[in-house]
MOPAC internal coordinates of N, CA, C and O (Angstrom, degrees):
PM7 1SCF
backbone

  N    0.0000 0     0.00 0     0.00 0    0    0    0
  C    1.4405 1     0.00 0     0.00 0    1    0    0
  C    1.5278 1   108.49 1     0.00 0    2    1    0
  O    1.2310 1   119.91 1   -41.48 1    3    2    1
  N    1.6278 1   117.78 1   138.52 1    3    2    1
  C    1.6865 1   116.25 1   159.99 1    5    3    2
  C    1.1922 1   123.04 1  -108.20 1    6    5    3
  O    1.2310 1   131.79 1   -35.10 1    7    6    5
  N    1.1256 1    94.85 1   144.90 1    7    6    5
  C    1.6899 1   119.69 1  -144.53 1    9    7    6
  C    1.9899 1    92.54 1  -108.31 1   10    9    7
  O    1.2310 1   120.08 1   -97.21 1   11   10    9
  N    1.5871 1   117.44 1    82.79 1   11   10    9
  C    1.5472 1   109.12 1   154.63 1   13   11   10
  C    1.3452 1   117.13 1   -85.34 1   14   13   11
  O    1.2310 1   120.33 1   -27.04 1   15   14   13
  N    1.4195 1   116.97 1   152.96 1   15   14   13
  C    1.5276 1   120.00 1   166.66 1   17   15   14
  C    2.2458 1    98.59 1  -116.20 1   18   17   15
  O    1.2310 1   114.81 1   -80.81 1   19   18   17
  N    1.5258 1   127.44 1    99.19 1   19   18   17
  C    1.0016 1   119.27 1   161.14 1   21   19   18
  C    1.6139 1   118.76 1   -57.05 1   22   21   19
  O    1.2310 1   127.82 1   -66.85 1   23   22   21
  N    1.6518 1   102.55 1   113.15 1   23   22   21
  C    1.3677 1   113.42 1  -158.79 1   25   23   22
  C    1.5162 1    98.04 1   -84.93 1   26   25   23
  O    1.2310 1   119.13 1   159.77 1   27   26   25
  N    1.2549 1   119.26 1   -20.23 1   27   26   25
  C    1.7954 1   118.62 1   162.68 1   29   27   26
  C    1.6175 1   128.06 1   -60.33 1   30   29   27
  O    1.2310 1   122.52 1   148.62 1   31   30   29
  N    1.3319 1   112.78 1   -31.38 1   31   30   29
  C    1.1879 1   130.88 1   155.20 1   33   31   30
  C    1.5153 1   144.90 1   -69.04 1   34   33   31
  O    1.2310 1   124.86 1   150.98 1   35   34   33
  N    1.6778 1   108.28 1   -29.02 1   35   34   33
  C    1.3826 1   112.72 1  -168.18 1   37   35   34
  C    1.6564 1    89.48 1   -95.46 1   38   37   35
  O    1.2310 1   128.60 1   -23.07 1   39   38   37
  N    1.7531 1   101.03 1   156.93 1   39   38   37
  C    1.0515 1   107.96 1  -176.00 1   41   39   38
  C    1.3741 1   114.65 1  -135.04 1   42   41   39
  O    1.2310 1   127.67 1  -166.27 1   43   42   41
  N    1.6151 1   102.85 1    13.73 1   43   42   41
  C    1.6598 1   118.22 1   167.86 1   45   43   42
  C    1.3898 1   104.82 1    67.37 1   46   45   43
  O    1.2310 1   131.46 1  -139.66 1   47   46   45
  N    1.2069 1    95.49 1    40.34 1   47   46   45
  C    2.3194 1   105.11 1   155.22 1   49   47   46
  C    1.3554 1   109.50 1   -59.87 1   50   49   47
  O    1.2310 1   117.76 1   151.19 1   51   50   49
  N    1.6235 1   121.87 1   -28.81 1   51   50   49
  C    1.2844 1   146.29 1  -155.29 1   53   51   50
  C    1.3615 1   121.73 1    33.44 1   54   53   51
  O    1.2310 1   117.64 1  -153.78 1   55   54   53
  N    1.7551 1   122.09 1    26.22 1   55   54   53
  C    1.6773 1   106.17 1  -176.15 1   57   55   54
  C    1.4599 1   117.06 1   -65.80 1   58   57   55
  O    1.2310 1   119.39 1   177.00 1   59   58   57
  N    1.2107 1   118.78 1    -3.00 1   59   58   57
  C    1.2572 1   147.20 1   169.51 1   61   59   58
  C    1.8747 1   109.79 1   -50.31 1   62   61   59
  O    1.2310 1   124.64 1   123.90 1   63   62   61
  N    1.2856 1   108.69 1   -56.10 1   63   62   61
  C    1.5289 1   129.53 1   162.69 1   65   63   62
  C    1.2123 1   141.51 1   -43.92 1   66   65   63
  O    1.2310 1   132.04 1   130.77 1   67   66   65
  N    1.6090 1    94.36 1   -49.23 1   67   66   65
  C    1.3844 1   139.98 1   174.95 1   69   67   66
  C    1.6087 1    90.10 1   -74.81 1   70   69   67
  O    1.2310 1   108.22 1   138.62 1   71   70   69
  N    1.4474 1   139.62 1   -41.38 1   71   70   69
  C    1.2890 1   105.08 1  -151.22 1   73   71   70
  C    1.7946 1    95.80 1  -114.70 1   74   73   71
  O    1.2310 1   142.67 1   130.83 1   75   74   73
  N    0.9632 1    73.57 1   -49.17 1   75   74   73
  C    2.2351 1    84.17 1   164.06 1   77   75   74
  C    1.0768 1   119.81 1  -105.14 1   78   77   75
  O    1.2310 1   107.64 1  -110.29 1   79   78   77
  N    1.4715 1   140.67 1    69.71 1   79   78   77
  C    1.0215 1   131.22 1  -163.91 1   81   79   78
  C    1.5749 1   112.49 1  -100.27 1   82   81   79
  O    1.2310 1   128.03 1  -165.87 1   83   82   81
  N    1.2923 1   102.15 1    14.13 1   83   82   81
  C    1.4210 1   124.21 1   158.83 1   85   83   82
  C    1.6848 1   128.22 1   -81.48 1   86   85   83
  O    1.2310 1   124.35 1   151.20 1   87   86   85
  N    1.2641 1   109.25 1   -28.80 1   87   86   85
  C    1.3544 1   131.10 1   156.74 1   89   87   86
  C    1.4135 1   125.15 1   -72.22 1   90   89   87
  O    1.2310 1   131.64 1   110.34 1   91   90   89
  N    1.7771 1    95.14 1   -69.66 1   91   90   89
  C    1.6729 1   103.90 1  -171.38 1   93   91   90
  C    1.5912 1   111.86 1   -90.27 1   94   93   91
  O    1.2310 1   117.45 1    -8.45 1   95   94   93
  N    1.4519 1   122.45 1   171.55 1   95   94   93
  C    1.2979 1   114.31 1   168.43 1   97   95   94
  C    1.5179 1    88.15 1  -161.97 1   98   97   95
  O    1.2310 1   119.73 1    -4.51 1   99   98   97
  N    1.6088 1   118.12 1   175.49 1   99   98   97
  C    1.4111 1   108.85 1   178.62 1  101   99   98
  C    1.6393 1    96.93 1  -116.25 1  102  101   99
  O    1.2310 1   126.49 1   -26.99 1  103  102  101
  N    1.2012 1   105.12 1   153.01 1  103  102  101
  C    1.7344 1    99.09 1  -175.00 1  105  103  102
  C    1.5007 1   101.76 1  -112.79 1  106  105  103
  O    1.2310 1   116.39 1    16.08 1  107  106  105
  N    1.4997 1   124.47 1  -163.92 1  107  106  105
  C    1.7027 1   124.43 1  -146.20 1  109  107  106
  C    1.5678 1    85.32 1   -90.20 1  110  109  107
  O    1.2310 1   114.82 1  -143.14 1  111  110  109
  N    0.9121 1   127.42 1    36.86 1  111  110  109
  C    1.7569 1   118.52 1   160.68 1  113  111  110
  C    1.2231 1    87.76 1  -134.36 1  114  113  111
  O    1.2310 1    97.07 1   163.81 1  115  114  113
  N    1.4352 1   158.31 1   -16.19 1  115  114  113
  C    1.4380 1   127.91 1   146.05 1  117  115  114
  C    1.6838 1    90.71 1   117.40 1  118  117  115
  O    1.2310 1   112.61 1  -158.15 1  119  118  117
  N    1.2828 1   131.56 1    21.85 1  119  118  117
  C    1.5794 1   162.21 1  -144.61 1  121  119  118
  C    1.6376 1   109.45 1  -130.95 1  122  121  119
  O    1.2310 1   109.58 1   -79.39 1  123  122  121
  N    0.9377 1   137.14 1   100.61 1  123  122  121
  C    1.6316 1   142.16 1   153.91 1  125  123  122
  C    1.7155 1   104.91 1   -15.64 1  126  125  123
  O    1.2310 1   121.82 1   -47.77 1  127  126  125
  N    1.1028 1   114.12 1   132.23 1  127  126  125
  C    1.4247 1   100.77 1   159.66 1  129  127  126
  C    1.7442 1    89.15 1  -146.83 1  130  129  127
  O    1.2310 1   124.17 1     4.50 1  131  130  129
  N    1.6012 1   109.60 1  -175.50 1  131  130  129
  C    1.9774 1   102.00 1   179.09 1  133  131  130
  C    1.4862 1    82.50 1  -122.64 1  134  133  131
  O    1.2310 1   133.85 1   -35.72 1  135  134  133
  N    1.3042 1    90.84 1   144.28 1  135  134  133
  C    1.3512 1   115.66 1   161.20 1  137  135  134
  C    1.7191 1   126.17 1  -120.46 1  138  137  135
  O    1.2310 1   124.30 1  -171.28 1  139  138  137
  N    1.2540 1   109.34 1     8.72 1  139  138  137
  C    1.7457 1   120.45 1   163.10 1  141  139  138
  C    1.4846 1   104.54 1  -168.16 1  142  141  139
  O    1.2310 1   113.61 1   -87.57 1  143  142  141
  N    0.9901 1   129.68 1    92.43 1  143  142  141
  C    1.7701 1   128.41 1  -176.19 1  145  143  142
  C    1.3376 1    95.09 1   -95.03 1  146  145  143
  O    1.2310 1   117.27 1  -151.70 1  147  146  145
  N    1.4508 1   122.80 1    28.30 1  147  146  145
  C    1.4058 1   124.48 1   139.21 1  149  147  146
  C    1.3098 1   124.39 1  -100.56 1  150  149  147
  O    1.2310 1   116.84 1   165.89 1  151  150  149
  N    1.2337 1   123.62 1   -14.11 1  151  150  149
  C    1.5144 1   136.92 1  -147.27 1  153  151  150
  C    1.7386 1   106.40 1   -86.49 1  154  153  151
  O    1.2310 1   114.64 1   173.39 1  155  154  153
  N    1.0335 1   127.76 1    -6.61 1  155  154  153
  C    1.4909 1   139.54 1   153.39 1  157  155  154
  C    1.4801 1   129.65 1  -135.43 1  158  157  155
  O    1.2310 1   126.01 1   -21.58 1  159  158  157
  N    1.5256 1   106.05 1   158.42 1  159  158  157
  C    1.6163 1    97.64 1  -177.50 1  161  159  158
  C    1.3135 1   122.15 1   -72.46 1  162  161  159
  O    1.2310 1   107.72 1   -10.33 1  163  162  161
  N    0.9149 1   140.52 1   169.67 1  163  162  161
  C    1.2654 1   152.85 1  -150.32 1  165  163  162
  C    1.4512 1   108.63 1   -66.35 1  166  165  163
  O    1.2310 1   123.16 1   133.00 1  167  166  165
  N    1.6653 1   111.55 1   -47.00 1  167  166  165
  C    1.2275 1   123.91 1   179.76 1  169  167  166
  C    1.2884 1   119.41 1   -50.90 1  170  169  167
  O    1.2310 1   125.51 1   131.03 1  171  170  169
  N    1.8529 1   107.02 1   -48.97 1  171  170  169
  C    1.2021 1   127.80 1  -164.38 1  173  171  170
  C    2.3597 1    97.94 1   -69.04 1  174  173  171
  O    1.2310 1   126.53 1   152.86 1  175  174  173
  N    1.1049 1   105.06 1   -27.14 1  175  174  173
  C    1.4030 1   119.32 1  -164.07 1  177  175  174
  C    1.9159 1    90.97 1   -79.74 1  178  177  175
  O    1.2310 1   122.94 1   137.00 1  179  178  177
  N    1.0189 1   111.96 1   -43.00 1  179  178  177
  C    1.5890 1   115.38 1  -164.57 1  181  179  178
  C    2.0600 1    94.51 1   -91.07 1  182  181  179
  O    1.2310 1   117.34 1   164.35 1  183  182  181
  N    1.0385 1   122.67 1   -15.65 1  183  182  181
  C    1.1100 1    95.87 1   159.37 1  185  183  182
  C    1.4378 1   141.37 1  -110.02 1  186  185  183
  O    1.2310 1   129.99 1   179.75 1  187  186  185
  N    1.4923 1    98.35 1    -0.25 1  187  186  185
  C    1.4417 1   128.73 1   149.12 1  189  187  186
  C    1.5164 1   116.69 1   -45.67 1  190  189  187
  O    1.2310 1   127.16 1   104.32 1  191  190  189
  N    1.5147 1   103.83 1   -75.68 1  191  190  189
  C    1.6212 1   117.16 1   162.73 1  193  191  190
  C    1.7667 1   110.32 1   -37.67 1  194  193  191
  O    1.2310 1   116.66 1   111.83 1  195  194  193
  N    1.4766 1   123.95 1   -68.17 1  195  194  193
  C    1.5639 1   115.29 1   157.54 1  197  195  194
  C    1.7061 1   124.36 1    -9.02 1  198  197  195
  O    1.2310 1   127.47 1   104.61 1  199  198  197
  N    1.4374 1   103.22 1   -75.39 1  199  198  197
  C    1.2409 1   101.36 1  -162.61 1  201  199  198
  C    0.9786 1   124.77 1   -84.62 1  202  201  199
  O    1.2310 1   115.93 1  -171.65 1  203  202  201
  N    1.8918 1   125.34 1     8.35 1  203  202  201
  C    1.6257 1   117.94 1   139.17 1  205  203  202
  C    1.2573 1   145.16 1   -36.68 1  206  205  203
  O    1.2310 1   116.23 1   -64.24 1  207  206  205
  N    1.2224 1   124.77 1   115.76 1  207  206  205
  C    1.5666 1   123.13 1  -164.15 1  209  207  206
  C    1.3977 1   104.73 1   -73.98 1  210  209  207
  O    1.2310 1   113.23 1   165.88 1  211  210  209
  N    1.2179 1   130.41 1   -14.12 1  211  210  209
  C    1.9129 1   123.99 1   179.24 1  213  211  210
  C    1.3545 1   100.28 1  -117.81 1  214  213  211
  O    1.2310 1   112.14 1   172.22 1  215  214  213
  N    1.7701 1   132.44 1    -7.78 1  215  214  213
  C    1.8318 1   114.41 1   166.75 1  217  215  214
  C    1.6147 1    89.79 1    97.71 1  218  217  215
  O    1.2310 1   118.09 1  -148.87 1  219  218  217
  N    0.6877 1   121.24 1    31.13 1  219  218  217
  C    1.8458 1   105.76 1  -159.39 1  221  219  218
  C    1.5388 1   108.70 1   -98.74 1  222  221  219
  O    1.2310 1   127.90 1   175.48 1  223  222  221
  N    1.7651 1   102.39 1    -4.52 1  223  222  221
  C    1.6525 1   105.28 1   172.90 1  225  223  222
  C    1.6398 1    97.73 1  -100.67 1  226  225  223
  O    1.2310 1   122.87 1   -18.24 1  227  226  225
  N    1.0836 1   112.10 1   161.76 1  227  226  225
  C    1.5111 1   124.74 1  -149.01 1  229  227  226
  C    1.6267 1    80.59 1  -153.28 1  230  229  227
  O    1.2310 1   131.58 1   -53.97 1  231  230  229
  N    1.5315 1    95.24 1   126.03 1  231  230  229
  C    1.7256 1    99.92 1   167.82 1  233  231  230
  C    1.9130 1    94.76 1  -138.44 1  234  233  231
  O    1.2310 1   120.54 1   -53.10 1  235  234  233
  N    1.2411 1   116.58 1   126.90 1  235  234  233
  C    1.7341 1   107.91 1   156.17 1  237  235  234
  C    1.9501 1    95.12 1  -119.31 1  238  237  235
  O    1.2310 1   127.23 1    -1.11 1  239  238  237
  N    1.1426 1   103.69 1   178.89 1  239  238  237
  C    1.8767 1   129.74 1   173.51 1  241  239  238
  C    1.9756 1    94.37 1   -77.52 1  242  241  239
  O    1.2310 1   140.39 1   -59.15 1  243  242  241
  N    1.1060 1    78.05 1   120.85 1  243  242  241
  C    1.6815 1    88.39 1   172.87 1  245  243  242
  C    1.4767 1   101.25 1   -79.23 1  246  245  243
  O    1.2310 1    99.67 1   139.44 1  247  246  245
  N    0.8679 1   154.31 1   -40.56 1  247  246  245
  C    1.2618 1   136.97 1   149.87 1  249  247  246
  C    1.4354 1   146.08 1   -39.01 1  250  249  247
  O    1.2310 1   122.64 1   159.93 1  251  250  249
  N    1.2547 1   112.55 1   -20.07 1  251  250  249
  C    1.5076 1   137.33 1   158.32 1  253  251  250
  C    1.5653 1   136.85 1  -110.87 1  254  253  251
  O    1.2310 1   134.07 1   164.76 1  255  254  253
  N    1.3078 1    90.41 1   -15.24 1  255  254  253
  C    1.5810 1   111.76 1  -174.26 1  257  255  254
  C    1.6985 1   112.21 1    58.72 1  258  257  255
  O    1.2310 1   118.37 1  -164.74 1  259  258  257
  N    1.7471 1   120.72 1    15.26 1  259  258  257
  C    1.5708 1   141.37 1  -167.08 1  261  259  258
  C    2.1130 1    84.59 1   -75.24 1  262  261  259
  O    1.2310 1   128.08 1   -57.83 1  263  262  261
  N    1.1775 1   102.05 1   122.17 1  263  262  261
  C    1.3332 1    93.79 1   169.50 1  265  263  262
  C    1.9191 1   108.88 1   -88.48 1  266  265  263
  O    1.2310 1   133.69 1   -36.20 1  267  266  265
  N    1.4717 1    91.14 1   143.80 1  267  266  265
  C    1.5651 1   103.78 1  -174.89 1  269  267  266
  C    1.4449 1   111.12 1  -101.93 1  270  269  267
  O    1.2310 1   113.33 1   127.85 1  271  270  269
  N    1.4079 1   130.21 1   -52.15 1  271  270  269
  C    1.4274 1   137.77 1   167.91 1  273  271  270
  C    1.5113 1   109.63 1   -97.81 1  274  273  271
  O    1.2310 1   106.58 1   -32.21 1  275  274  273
  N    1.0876 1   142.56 1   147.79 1  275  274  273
  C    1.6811 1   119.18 1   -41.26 1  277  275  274
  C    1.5072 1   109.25 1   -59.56 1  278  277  275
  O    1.2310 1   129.13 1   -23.31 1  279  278  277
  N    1.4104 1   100.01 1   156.69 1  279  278  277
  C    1.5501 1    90.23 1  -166.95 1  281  279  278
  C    2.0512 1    91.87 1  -100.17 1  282  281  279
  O    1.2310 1   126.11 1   -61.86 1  283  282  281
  N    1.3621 1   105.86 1   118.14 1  283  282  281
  C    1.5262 1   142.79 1  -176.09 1  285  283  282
  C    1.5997 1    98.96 1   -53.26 1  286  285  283
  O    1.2310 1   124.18 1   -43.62 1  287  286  285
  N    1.3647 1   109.59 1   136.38 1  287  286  285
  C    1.5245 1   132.94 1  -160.18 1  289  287  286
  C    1.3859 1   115.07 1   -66.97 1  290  289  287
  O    1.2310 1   120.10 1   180.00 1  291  290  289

């Protein structure tokens, strides 16, 4: 799975941190960025991505490039 964080969107709620904080971290603008989008399972990554209040993590199948989180209109 690939793991974007839209850095125009996030507004550093960070539950993202809180839930993978093996992945996400917030950097000196107070902004999500990943620092191992290997560092949890998939599950743990998609409900991380979930509990953003603006959507601002972006997951599709690296194999298809089909986006999975947010799920597309």
């Amino acid at each position: 799975m690939k793991v974007v964080v839209d850095r125009d969107l996030c507004i550093g709620a960070a539950p993202c941190v809180a839930i993978a904080g093996s992945v996400f971290q917030l950097d000196e603008e107070g902004k999500a960025i990943i620092i191992d989008e290997k560092g949890a399972d998939d599950e743990t990554i998609k409900l991380a991505a979930e509990a953003c209040p603006t959507r601002a993590i972006i997951l599709t199948e690296e194999e298809t490039g089909k986006q999975i989180y947010p799920p597309e209109a």
